[in-house]
Phi, psi and omega in degrees: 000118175288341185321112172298011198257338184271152184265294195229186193184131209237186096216166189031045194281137164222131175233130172232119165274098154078234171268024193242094199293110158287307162244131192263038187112040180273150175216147178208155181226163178231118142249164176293135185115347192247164172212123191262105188293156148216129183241156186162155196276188177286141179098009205267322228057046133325276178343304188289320157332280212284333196275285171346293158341273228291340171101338183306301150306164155218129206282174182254014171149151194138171167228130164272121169224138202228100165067115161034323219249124173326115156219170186211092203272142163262007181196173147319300186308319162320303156300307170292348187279317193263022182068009195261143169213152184205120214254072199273168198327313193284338170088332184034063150281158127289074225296302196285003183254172205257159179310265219311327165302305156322294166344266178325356202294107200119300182223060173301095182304143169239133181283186167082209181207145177343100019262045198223005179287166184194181189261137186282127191260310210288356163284329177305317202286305190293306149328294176316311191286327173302287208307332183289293116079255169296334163287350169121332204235119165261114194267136158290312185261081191312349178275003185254141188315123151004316196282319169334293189293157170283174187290334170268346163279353196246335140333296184300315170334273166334298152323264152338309162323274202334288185338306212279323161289008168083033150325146184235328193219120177258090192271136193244125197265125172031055195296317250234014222253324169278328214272183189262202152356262185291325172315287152017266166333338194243311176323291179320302205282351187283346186286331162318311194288322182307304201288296186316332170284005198071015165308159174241128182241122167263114187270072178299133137219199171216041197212102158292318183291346170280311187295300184319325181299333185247318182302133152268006147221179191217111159260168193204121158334043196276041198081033163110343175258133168271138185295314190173175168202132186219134192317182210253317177296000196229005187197100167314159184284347166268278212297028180241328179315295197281328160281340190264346210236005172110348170064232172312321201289289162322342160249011186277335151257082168247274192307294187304316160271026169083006185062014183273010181258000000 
């Protein structure tokens, strides 16, 4: 794909452990501006994608491109150095440690000078209180533990690290997979603000009405294979339901129970 707007571009990844194919030939690309869903049920290889994406995996063939140019990652570090940051299920938060120590978690500035430097705790804080901030969320105290907030402020958290760290392709794992509504809600709209800054966003869920509400194209998973990929204008919110959920399988027992599926 020539488009100068992608950001990374996958075609034919296959990873195997040992004798066990996870992905047989998946391909997907992220431009800027976008938040790309990739859907699929448990077992799709979702999961393996991304820890690939992520530098966590290193696939057994295929080809990976970041901005055009062929890479081949050894580590995580590798990946966040090359803008992919990824945002798992679990947040790889601490609860009892502080927003701002979160935020920061890692990449602490520091002032002075040898031996006497330490972490500017007080840029930490002002930052931290900017970026919740611009998002919508006042933390008044930037010292209170992490674990304080709700599940979708702390989504947000996350999320917000990655940005303010030069994230360029932001994946995001199931962010929407816990929360109630309203949290929800505040989750959807900041990755709408993230694609308006020109982020390229990969949205893993398995809730087709969270992908719909934000997604411009839609891939959809099957047992290590993509199915298809389809723009938002091509493809209604049942017949993407109905493709993620197994198609003909799903509607031939349908048809066996009587339509009560």
């Amino acid at each position: 794909m020539d488009d100068n707007r992608t950001l990374i571009e996958i075609r034919d990844l296959v990873k195997h452990f040992g004798s066990v194919i996870a992905l047989s030939g998946v391909s997907l690309s992220v431009r800027r501006g976008e938040v790309m869903c990739l859907l699929g049920d448990n077992g799709a290889g979702k999961s393996t994608l991304i820890k690939t994406l992520a530098g966590v995996h290193k696939p057994t063939s295929g080809d990976f491109l970041v901005e055009g140019k062929p890479v081949s990652f050894a580590s995580p570090r590798d990946a966040l150095d090359a803008g992919i940051a990824t945002v798992y299920q679990d947040l790889a938060m601490i609860p009892l440690m502080s927003v701002t120590r979160n935020f920061f978690m890692g990449r602490e500035p520091v002032k002075g000078v040898w031996p006497f430097r330490r972490v500017d705790f007080d840029h930490c804080d002002e930052v931290t209180r900017e970026e919740m901030h611009k998002i919508g969320i006042d933390v008044r105290d930037p010292h209170q533990a992490v674990g304080t907030l709700s599940g979708g402020e702390r989504q947000c958290v996350a999320i917000a690290r990655a940005v303010y760290f030069g994230a360029k392709v932001l994946i995001l794992d199931e962010p929407t997979s816990a929360l109630g509504v309203a949290q929800t809600s505040m989750v959807l709209k900041y990755i709408h603000q993230v694609r308006q800054k020109g982020l390229g966003v990969i949205f893993i869920t398995h809730n087709v009405r969270h992908a719909y509400a934000v997604g411009d194209r839609f891939t959809v998973l099957n047992r290590g294979k993509t199915l298809g990929t389809y723009a938002k204008s091509d493809i209604q919110i049942d017949e993407l339901q109905n493709l993620m959920a197994g198609g003909k399988e799903l509607q031939a027992v349908s048809a066996e129970l009587g339509g009560m599926v």
